[in-house]
C-alpha positions in Angstrom: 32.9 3.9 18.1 30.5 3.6 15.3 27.3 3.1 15.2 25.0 1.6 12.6 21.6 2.7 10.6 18.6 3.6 12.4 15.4 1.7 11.7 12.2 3.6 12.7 9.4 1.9 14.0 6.0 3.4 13.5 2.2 2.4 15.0 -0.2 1.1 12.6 -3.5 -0.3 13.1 -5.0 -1.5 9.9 -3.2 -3.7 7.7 -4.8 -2.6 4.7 -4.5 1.0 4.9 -0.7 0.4 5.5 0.4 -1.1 2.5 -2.1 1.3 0.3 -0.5 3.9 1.9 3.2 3.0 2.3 3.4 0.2 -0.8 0.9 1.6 -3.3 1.3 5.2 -3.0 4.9 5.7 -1.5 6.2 3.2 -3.5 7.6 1.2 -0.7 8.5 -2.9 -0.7 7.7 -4.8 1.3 10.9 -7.4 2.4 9.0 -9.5 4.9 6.1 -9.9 7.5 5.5 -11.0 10.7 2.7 -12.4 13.3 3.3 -14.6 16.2 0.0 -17.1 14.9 -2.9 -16.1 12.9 -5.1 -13.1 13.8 -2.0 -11.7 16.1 -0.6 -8.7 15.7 1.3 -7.5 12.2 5.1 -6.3 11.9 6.9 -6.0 8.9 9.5 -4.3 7.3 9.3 -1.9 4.0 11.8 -0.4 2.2 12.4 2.0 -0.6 16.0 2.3 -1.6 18.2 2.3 1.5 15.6 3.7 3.4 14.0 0.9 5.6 10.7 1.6 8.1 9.3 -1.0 10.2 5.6 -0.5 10.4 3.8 -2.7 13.8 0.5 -3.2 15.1 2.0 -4.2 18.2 0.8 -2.0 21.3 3.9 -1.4 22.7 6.0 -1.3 19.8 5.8 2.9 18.8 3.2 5.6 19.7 1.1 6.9 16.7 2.1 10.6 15.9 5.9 10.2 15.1 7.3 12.3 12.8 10.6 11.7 11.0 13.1 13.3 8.1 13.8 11.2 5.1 16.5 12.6 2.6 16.2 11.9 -1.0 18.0 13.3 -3.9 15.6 13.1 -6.0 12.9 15.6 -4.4 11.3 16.6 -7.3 11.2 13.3 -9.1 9.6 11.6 -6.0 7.1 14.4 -5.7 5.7 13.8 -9.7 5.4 10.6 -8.8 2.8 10.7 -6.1 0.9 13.5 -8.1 0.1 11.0 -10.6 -0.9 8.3 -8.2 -4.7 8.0 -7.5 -4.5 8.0 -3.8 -7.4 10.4 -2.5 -6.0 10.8 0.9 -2.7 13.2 0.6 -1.6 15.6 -2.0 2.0 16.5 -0.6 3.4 19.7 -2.4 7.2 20.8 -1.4 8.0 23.8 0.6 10.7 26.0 0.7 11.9 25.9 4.6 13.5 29.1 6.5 17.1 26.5 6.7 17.0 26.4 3.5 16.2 23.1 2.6 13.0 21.7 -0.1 10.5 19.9 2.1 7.5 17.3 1.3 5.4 16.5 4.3 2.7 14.0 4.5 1.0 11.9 7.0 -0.2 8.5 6.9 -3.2 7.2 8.0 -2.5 7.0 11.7 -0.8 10.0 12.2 2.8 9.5 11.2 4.2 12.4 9.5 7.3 11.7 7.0 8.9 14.5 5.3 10.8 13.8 2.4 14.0 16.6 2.2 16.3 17.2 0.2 18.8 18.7 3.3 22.2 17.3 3.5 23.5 16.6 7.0 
């Protein structure tokens, strides 16, 4: 049997504040959008590499609060880069965890928590 990537989907409420958040500060894409007609609910999907989130507005789509591990190789390099952006909201710094693995945490704006790790398996 095998099975294929898993694509989270995470609760957002405010359009704006999304992409800000996952496209200007993150550095996320975003490949496409979504909305049944205008003024209906948004769903889209961003990506960064071969990591791809789908962000909804949708009620029941996801349940704000989820937290999720994203493995990079680059740790370090991805944690400069967000120091230097102007986003007033988060200041992520790594941590040293008791498995030891190099950890950067951060939330977005409606509760979300992604950590950034540079654990293997």
């Amino acid at each position: 049997m095998k099975m294929g990537k898993t694509t989270p989907i995470l609760r957002i409420f405010d359009e704006s504040k999304a992409r800000e958040f996952y496209v200007d500060f993150l550095g996320f894409q975003v490949d496409w959008e979504h909305r049944f007609a205008a003024g209906m609910p948004l769903y889209l999907q961003v990506s960064r590499g071969s990591c791809v989130l789908h962000l909804s507005e949708h009620h029941g789509d996801a349940c704000p609060g989820a937290a999720m591990r994203i493995e990079t190789d680059s740790l370090d390099a991805l944690h400069q880069e967000l120091e230097q952006k102007d986003y007033g909201f988060a200041r992520p710094a790594i941590e040293v965890m008791p498995w030891d693995s190099r950890d950067m945490s951060v939330r977005d704006p409606f509760g979300n928590r992604l950590t950034f790790t540079d654990a293997v398996g």
